[in-house]
C-alpha positions in Angstrom: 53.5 28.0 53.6 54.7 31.1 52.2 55.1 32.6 49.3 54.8 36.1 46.9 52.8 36.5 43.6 54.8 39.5 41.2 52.6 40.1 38.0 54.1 39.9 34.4 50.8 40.9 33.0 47.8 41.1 34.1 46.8 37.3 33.8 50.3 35.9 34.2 51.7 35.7 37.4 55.2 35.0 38.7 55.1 32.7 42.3 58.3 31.9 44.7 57.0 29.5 47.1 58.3 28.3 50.4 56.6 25.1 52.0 57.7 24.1 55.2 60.5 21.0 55.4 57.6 19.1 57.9 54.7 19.5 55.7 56.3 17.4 53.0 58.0 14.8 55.3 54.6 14.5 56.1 53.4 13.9 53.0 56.3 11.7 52.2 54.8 9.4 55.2 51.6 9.2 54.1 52.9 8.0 50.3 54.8 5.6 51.5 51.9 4.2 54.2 49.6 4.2 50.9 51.9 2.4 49.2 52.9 0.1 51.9 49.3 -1.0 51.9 49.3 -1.4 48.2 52.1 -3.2 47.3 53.3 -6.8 47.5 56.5 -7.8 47.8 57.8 -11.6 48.4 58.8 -12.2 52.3 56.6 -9.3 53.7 52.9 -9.4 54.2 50.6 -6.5 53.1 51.0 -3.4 54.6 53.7 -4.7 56.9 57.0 -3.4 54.2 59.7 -1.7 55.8 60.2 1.9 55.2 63.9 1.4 53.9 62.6 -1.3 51.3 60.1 0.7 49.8 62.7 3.8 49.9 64.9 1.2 48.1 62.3 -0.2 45.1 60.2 3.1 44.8 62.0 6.0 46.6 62.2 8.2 43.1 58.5 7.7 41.8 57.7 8.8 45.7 59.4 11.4 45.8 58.3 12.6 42.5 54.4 12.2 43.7 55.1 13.9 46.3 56.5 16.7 45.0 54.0 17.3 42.6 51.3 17.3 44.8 53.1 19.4 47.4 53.6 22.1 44.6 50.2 21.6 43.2 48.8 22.3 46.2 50.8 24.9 47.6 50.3 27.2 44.4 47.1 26.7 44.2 46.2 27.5 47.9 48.2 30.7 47.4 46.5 31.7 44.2 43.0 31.8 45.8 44.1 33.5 48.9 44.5 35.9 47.0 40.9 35.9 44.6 43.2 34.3 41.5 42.3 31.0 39.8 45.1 28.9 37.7 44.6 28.5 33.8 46.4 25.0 33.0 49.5 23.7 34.7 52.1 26.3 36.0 55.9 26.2 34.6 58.3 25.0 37.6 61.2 26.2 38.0 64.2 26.1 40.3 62.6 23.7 42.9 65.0 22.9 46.0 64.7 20.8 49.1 68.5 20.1 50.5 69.0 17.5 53.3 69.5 20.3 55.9 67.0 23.0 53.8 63.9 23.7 56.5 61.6 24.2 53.8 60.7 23.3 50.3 61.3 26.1 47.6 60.5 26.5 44.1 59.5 29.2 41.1 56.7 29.3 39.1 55.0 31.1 36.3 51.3 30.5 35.6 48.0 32.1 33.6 45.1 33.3 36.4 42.2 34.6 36.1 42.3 37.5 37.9 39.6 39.1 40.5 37.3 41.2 39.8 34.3 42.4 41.8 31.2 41.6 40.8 28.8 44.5 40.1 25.0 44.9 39.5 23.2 41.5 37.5 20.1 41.3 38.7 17.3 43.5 37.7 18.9 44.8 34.2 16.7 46.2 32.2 16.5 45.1 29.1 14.6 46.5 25.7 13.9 43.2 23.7 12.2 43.3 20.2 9.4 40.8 19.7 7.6 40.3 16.2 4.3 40.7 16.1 2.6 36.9 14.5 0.5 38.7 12.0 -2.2 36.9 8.9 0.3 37.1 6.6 2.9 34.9 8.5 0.6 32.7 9.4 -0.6 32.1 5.2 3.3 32.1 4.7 3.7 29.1 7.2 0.3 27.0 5.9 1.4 28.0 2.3 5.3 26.3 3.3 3.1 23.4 5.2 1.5 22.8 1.4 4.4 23.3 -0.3 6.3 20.2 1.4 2.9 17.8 0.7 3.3 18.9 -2.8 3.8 16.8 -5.9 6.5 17.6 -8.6 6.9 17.0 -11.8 9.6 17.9 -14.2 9.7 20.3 -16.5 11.4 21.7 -19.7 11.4 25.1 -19.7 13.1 28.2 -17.9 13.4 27.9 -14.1 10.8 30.6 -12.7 9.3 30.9 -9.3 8.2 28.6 -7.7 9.8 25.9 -9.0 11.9 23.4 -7.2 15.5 23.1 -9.2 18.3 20.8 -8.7 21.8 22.4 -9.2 25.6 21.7 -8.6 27.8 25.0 -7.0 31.2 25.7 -6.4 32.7 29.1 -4.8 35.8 30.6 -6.8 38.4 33.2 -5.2 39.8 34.5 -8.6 40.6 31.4 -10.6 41.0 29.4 -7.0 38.1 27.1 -5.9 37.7 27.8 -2.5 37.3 24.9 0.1 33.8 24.1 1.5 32.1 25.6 -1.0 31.3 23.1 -3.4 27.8 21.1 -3.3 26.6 18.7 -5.8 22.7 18.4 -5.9 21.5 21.2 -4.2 17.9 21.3 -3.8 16.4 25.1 -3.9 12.8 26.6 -4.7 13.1 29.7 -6.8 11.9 33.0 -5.3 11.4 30.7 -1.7 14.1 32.1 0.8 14.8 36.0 0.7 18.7 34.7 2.3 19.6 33.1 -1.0 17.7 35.5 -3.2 21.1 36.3 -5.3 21.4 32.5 -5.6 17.6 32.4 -6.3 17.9 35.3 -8.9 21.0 33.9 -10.9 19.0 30.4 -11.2 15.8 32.4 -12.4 15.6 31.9 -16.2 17.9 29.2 -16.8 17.0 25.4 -18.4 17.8 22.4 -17.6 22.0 21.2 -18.4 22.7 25.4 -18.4 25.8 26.7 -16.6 26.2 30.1 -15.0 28.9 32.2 -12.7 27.3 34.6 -10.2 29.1 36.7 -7.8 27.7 36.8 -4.3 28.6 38.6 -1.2 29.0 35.8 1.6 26.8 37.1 5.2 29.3 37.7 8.0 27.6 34.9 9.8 29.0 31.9 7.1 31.8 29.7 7.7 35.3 32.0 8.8 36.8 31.2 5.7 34.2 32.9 3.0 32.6 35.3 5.9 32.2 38.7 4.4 33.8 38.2 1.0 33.1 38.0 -2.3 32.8 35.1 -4.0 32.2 34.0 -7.7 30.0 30.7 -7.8 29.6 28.2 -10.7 26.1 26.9 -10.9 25.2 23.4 -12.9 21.1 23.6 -13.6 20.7 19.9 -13.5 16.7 19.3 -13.4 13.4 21.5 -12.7 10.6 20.3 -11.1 7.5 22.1 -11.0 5.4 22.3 -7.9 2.0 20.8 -7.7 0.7 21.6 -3.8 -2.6 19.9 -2.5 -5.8 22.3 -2.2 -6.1 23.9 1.4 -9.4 21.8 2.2 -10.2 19.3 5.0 -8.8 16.7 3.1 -5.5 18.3 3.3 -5.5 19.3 7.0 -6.3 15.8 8.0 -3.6 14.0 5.9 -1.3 16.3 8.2 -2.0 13.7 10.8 -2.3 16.1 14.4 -5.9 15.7 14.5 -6.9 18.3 12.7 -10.6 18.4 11.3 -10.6 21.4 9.8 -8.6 24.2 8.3 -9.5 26.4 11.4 -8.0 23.9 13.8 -4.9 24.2 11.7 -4.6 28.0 11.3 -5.2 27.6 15.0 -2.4 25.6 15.3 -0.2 27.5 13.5 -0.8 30.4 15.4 0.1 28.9 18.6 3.3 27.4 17.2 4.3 30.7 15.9 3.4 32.7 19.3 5.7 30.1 21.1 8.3 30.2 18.5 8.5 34.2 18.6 8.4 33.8 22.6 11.8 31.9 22.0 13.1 33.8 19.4 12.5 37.2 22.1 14.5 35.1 24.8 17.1 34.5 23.0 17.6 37.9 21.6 17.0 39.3 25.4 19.7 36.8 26.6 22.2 38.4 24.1 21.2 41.6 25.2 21.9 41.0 29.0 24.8 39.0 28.6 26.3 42.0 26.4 25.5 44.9 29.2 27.0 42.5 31.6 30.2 42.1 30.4 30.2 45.9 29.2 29.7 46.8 33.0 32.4 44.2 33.9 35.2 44.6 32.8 38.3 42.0 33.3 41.3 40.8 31.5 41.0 37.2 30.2 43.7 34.7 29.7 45.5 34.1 26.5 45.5 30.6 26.8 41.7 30.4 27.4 41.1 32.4 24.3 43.5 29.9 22.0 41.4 27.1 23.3 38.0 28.5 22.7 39.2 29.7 19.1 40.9 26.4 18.2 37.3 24.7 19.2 35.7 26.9 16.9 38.5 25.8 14.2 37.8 22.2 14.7 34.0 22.7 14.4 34.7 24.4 11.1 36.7 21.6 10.2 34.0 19.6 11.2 31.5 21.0 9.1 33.8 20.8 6.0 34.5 17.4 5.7 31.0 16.6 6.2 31.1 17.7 2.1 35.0 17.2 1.8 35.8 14.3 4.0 39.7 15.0 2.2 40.0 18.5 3.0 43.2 19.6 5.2 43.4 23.2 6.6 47.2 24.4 6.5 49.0 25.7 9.3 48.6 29.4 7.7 45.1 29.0 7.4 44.4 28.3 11.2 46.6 30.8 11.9 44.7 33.5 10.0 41.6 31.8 11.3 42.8 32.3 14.6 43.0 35.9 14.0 39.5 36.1 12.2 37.8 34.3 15.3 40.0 35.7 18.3 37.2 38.7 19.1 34.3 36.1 19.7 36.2 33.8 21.0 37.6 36.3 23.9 34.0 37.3 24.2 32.7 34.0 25.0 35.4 33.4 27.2 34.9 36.5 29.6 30.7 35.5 29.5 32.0 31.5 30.9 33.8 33.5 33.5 31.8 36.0 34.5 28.4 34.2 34.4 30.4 31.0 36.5 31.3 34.2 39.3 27.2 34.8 39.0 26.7 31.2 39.7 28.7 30.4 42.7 27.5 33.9 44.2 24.3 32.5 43.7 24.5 29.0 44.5 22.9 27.4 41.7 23.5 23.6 40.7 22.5 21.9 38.4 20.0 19.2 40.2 20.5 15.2 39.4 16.9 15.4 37.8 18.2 18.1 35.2 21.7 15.9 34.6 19.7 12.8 33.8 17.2 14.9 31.4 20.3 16.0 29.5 22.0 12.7 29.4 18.3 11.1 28.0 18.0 13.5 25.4 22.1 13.5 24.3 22.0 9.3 24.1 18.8 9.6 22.0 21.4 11.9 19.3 23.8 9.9 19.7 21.8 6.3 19.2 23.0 5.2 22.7 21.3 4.4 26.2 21.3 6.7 29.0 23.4 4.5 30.9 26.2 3.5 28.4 26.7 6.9 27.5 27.2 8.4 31.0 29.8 5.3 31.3 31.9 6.7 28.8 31.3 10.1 29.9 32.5 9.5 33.3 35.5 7.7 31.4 36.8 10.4 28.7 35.6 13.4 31.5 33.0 14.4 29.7 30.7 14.3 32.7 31.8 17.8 34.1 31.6 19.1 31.3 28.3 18.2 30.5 27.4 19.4 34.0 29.4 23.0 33.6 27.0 23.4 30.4 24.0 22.8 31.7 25.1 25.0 35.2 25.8 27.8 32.6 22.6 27.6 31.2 20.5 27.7 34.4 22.7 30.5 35.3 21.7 32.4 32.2 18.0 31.4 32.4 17.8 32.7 35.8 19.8 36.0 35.4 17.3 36.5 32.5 14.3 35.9 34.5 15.1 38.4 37.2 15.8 41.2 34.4 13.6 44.1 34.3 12.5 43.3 30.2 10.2 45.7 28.1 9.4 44.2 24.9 8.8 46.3 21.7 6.6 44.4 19.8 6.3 45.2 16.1 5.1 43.7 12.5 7.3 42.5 10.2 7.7 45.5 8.1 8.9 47.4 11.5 11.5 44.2 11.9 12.7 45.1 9.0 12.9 48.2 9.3 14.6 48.2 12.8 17.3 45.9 11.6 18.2 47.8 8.7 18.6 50.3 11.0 20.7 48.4 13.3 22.9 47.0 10.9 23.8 50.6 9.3 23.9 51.8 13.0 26.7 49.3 13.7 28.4 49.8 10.5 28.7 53.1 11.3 29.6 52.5 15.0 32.2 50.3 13.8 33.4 52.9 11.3 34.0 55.6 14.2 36.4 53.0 16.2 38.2 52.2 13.3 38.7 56.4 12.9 39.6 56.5 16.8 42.4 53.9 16.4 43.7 56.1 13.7 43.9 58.7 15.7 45.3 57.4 18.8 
């Protein structure tokens, strides 16, 4: 086989093939041999079918096998010669194989992910902030353990802190009700989560059967369609309940039903919940961080049509996650579009970590072992309310099986890229955290700022 790759960009590729006339009359024997043994046809026993006679009945849907996997091989074997790997199914053009032709020739145009060499990844160091569990957190977590064992009775008077309330919202774009946004009976405790304080705030005062509109300025991290806007929300106050938590005594601790005797064994428990919880949080932090300098130190191009797909998956999940409160919701084709747009950045991010960190994992060897398979596949059928077994036979049906085996190959691969990082941790109170990610956040702002001004300029 020969054949030249011409670039049209830098992840689109233009291929003209030749393939050698005896390659595919080979090929075309071995179809019709497979097919001879397959087939049954009155007169002729198995595998016995003249040539001719199959040529006659099946000639076309041979040929056309054959073809296909002459092509799909051939481009494929020429692509990783040279370090590229195919995105999809190429665009064939122009494909020719006269009588008296010696060889086989077609076009193509197909999406690759380029090479690219792969530079330092093991031994990054890494600065990764770890919280400090301090006294206070831990009374913030045993006051939140009496807090859900508490009693509650209703009350009429203003909503105040404390209190559990019941209300109805809905999210407004001038006079517009915006999609997602509306909840009837949600459940909030005044003053109780610093993350919905303007919600918490605008409830704060009000009695039972009041209506109020507060606007609130929607986190970056929310749903694509609200992230980073403001919003005016309608609030329904529809009941108050007052909170009426059990004494911290050895009663208490023991009703909690971990074998607690005393409220020492519980502090004690609490502590080492929050140590391991912190550990996590750390890990997952330093994981950001080192899959962040990695792509920064490699850069590649990625291809469109992986980017589309990762977006359009993050579309559906959003979908997903609406009509779990609007099962009659219906995104228009403008509004995936200019989610598409909203989304493309992280999803060409997550792309280039899939690729790069699946480059670490073959250079590296690592597999995901039976053991680990079977672990995931016991903990996915508990979810889903299924055995082990019936749920790896539908997996190995739909094709979900590789899948479920690339994830957990990219997660060793992370975990072990992690664990051979050089990490320092800066471990601080909660006051520092703060601090720090005020910090952080205007840092970026300002960081952000400066590319928009260089964009300008260019």
């Amino acid at each position: 086989m020969t054949g030249t790759v011409s670039d049209i960009d830098a992840c689109t590729k233009r291929l003209e093939v030749a393939v050698p006339r005896a390659e595919v009359v080979d090929e075309m024997d071995r179809a019709y041999r497979r097919l001879s043994g397959r087939v049954k046809m009155k007169g002729f026993r198995k595998g016995k079918i003249p040539r001719r006679v199959l040529e006659r009945y099946y000639g076309e849907e041979v040929q056309a096998e054959v073809l296909n996997h002459v092509i799909s091989t051939s481009y494929r074997t020429l692509l990783e010669d040279k370090g590229m790997r195919p995105v999809g199914e190429p665009n064939v053009t122009d494909i020719n194989m006269d009588d008296d032709a010696p060889e086989l020739t077609y076009k193509a145009t197909v999406e690759v992910i380029p090479p690219f060499e792969l530079g330092e990844y093991k031994g990054l160091k890494l600065k990764v902030q770890r919280q400090t569990v301090t006294d206070e957190m831990v009374d913030q977590q045993i006051e939140a353990l009496r807090q859900r064992a508490a009693t509650f009775e209703d009350v009429d008077r203003e909503a105040r802190a404390g209190d559990y309330v019941l209300f109805d919202i809905e999210g407004f774009e001038g006079e517009e009700a915006v999609p997602g946004t509306r909840g009837e009976n949600q459940a909030l405790m005044i003053g109780g989560d610093e993350s919905e304080k303007e919600l918490s705030d605008a409830l704060t005062g009000m009695r039972t059967g009041e209506e109020a509109d507060v606007d609130i300025d929607v986190p970056e991290g929310a749903s694509p369609n609200i992230a980073g806007k403001s919003l005016r929300f309608h609030l329904h106050l529809k009941e108050i309940k007052e909170a009426h938590p059990p004494e911290l005594d050895e009663e208490f601790v023991k009703s909690l039903g971990r074998g607690y005797t005393s409220t020492e064994d519980l502090r004690a428990d609490v502590v080492k919940e929050m140590e391991s919880m912190e550990d996590a949080n750390a890990r997952g932090h330093g994981i950001s961080e080192l899959l962040a300098a990695l792509l920064e130190t490699h850069p590649f191009e990625v291809p469109p049509t992986l980017v589309k797909g990762e977006a359009d998956e993050q579309i559906r999940e959003y979908e997903r996650r609406l009509r779990q409160e609007n099962p009659d919701v219906q995104l228009s084709e403008a509004k995936i579009e200019e989610l598409r747009e909203e989304v493309r950045p992280q999803a060409e991010e997550r792309v280039r970590q899939l690729i790069l960190v699946e480059r670490i994992r073959e250079a590296e060897e690592i597999e995901a072992s039976g053991e680990e398979v079977e672990a995931q596949l016991r903990i996915s059928a508990a979810r889903y309310g299924m055995t082990p077994e019936k749920l790896r036979e539908r997996m190995m049906t739909t094709g979900a099986m590789a899948s479920l085996v690339s994830n957990i190959n990219y997660n060793k691969t992370v975990s072990w890229l992690y664990d051979q990082a050089d990490v320092e941790f800066d471990v601080h109170d909660a006051a520092d955290h703060d601090a720090h990610s005020r910090d952080s956040e205007e840092g970026a702002g300002e960081e952000r700022a400066g590319d928009g001004d260089s964009k300008e300029d260019g």
